[in-house]
C-alpha positions as CSV (number, residue, x, y, z in Angstrom):
1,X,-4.8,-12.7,23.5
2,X,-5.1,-12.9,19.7
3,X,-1.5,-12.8,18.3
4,X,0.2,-13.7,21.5
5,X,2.1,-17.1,20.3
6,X,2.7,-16.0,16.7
7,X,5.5,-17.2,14.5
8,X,7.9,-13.9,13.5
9,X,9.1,-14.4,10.0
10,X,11.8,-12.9,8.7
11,X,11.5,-11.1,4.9
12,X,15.8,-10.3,4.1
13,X,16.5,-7.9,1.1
14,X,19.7,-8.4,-0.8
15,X,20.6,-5.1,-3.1
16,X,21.8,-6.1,-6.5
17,X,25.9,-4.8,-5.6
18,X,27.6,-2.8,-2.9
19,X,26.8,0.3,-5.0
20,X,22.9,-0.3,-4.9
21,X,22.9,-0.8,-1.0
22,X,25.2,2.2,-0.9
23,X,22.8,4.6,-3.6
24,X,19.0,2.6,-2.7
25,X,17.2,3.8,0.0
26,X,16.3,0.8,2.0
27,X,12.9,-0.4,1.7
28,X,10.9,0.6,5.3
29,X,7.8,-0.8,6.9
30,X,4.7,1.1,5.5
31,X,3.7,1.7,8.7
32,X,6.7,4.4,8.8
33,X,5.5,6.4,5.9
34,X,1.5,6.2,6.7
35,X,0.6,9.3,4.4
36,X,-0.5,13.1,5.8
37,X,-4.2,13.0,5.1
38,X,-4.7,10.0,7.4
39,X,-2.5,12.1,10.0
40,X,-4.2,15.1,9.9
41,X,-7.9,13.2,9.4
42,X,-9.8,13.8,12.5
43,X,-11.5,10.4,14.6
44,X,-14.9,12.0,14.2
45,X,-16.8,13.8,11.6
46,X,-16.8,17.8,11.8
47,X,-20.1,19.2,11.9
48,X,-21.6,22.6,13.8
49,X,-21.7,20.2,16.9
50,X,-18.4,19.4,16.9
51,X,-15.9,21.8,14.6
52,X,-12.8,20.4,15.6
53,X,-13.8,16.3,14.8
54,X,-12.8,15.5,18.3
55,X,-16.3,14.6,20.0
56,X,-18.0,11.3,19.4
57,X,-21.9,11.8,19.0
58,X,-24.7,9.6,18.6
59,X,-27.6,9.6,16.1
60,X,-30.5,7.5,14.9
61,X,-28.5,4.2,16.2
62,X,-25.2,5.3,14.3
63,X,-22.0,7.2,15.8
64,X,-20.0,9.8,13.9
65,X,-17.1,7.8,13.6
66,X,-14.9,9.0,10.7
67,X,-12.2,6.5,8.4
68,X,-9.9,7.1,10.7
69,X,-11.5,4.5,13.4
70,X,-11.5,2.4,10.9
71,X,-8.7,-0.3,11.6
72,X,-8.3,-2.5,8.6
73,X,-7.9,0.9,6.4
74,X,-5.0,1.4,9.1
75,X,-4.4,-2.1,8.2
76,X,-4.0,-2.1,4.6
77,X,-2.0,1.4,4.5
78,X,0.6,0.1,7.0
79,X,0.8,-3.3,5.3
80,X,4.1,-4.9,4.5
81,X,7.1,-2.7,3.3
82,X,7.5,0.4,0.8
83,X,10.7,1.2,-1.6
84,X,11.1,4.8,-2.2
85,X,12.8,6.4,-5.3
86,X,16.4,6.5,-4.9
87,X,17.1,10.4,-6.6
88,X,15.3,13.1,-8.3
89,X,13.6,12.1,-11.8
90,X,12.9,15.3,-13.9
91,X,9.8,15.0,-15.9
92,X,9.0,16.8,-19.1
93,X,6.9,16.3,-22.3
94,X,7.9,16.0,-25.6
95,X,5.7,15.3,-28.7
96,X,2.9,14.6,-26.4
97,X,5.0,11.5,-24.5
98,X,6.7,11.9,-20.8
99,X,10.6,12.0,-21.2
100,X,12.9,11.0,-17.5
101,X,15.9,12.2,-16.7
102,X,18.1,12.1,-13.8
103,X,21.9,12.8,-12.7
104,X,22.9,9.9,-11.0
105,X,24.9,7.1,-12.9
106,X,22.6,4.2,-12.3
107,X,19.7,3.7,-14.4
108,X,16.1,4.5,-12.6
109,X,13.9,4.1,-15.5
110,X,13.5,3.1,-18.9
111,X,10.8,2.9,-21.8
112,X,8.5,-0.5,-21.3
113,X,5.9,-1.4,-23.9
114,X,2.4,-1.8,-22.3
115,X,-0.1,-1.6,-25.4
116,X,-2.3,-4.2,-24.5
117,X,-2.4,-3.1,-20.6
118,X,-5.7,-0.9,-19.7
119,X,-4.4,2.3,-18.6
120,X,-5.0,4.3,-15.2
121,X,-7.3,7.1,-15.9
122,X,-5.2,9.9,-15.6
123,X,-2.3,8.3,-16.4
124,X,-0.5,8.4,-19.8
125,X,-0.5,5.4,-21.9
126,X,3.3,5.0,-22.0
127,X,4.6,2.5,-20.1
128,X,7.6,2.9,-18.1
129,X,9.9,0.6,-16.0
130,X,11.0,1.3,-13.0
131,X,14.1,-0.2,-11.6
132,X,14.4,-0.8,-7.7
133,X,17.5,-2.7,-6.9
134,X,16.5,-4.5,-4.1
135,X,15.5,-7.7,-4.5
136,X,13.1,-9.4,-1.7
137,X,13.8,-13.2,0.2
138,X,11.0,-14.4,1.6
139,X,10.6,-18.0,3.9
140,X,9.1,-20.8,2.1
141,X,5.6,-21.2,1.1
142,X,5.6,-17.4,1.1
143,X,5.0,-15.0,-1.6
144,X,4.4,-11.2,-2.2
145,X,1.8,-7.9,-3.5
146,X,3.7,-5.7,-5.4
147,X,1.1,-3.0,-5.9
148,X,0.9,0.9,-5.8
149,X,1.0,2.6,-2.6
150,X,-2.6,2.4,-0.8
151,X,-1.8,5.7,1.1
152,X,-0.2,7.6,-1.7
153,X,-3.1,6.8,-4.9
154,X,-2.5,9.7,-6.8
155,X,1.4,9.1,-7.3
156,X,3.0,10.5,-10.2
157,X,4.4,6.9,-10.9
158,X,1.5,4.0,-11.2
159,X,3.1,0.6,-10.9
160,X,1.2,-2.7,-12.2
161,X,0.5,-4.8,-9.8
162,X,1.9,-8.3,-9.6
163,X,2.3,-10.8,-7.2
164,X,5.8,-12.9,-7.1
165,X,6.6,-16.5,-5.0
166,X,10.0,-14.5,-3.5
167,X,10.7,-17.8,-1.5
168,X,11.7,-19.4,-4.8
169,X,13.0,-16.9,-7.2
170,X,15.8,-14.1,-6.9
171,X,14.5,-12.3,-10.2
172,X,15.1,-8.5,-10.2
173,X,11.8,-6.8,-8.7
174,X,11.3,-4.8,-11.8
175,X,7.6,-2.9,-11.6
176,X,6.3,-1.5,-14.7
177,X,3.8,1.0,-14.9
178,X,2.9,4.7,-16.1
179,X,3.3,8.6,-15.3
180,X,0.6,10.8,-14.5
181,X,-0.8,12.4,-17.1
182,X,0.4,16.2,-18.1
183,X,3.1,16.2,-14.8
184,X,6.5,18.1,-15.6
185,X,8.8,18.6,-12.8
186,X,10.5,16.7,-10.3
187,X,9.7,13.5,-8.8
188,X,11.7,13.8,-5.1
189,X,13.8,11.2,-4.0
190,X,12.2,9.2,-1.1
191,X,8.5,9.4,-2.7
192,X,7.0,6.4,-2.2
193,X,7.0,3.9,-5.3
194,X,5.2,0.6,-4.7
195,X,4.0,-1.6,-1.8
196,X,5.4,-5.0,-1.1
197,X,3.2,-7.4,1.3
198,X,3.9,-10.8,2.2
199,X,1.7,-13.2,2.2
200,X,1.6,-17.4,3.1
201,X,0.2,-19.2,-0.4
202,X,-2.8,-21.3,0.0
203,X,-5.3,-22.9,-1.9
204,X,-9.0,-22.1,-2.2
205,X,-12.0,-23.8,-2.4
206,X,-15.0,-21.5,-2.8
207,X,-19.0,-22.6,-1.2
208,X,-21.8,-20.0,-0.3
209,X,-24.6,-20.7,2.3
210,X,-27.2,-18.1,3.8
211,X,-27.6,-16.1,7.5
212,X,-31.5,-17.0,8.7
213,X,-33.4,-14.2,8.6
214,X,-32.8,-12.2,12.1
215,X,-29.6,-13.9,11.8
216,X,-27.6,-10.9,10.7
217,X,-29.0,-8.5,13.0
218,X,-28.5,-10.5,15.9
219,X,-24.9,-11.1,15.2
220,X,-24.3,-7.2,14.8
221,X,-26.3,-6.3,17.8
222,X,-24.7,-8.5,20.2
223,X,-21.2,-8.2,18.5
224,X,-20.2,-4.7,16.6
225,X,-23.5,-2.7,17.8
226,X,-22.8,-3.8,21.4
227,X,-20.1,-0.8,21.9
228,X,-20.4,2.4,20.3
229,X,-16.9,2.9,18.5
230,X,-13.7,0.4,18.3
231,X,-15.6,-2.9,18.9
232,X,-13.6,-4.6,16.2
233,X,-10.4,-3.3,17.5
234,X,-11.5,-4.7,20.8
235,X,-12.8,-7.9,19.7
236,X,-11.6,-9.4,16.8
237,X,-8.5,-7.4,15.6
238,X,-5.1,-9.1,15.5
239,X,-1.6,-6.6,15.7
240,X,0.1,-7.1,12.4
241,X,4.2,-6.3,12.4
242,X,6.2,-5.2,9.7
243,X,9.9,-4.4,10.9
């Protein structure tokens, strides 16, 4: 069984003082906070033939299999670990820029100059940094995505993504990024700020060859068009854990 011998590595996050693991929300597995629209998505495409998206049905060689049967979506959203904001951040506008405020004593954010950084569409050109007091430790050889959350793309807070060799360093995790464009009001605690997702370093040599032709049909039609829905979960897929 794919998986069955695998080698459970530990990821330890070490808050920044006693207050920060006191105030901080503890950064959780992604798979905890896998966002409502995939919840509420139905496994099959709605049509007259099948209102409630419950029904698989088959047509011109091609199910009705909606995103959510696809695994390595599921894969990606539940990927590796997500901080959440650690209090309310007020947002209002003032001469055309987003201003941040907040009521506990640490700080949460602070102006961050990103002129040269292409900016989000939707997003406002000032650049903010966020500051997330938890600080990642990862084994050696070992580094880690910080990116935006893959289940949650229209935050109100856009990070930069970066990627950081945590088995080496114990800089402060730090993301900078921007605020939606035109939001005022409150950004809730516990919203979900960036994604972290380990990763072993390798290196990489690229080549590039060719499938015969017939190749590529005979490898779907005895491998992924042999069963009608979940083949890949049942053949090739491997159980990732985040804990």
């Amino acid at each position: 069984m794919w998986g069955k011998n695998k080698t459970i590595n530990k990821i330890e996050f070490v808050a920044l003082d006693k207050y920060s693991f006191e105030v901080c929300p503890k950064p959780v597995p992604a798979s905890q906070l896998i966002p409502k629209w995939w919840k509420n998505a139905t496994p099959y495409v709605k049509s007259l033939d099948n209102p409630d998206g419950k029904k698989i049905l088959l047509a011109n060689l091609e199910s009705n299999a909606s995103f959510k049967k696809c695994t390595p979506m599921l894969d990606f959203l539940s990927a590796g670990y997500i901080f959440t904001l650690q209090a309310d951040v007020l947002v209002r506008y003032e001469n055309n820029s987003p201003l941040l405020s907040w009521r506990i004593d640490q700080k949460i954010f602070a102006d961050h100059p990103a002129q040269e950084v292409e900016v989000p569409v939707g997003y406002h050109p000032q650049g903010f940094k966020y500051f997330n007091y938890w600080i990642p430790k990862l084994p050696k050889g070992y580094s880690a995505l910080i990116t935006s959350c893959p289940g949650y793309p229209n935050s109100i807070f856009k990070p930069i993504s970066a990627i950081i060799d945590y088995d080496k360093t114990q800089h402060g995790l730090f993301p900078p990024g921007f605020i939606m464009n035109n939001f005022e009001g409150i950004i809730e605690k516990g919203t979900p700020m960036f994604q972290l997702i380990p990763f072993k370093r390798n290196n990489w040599e690229s080549e590039f060859s060719f499938l015969e032709d017939g190749q590529y049909r005979i490898v779907e039609d005895s491998t992924v068009k042999a069963t009608i829905v979940n083949n890949y979960v049942k053949s090739f897929w491997e159980k990732k854990s985040y804990k």
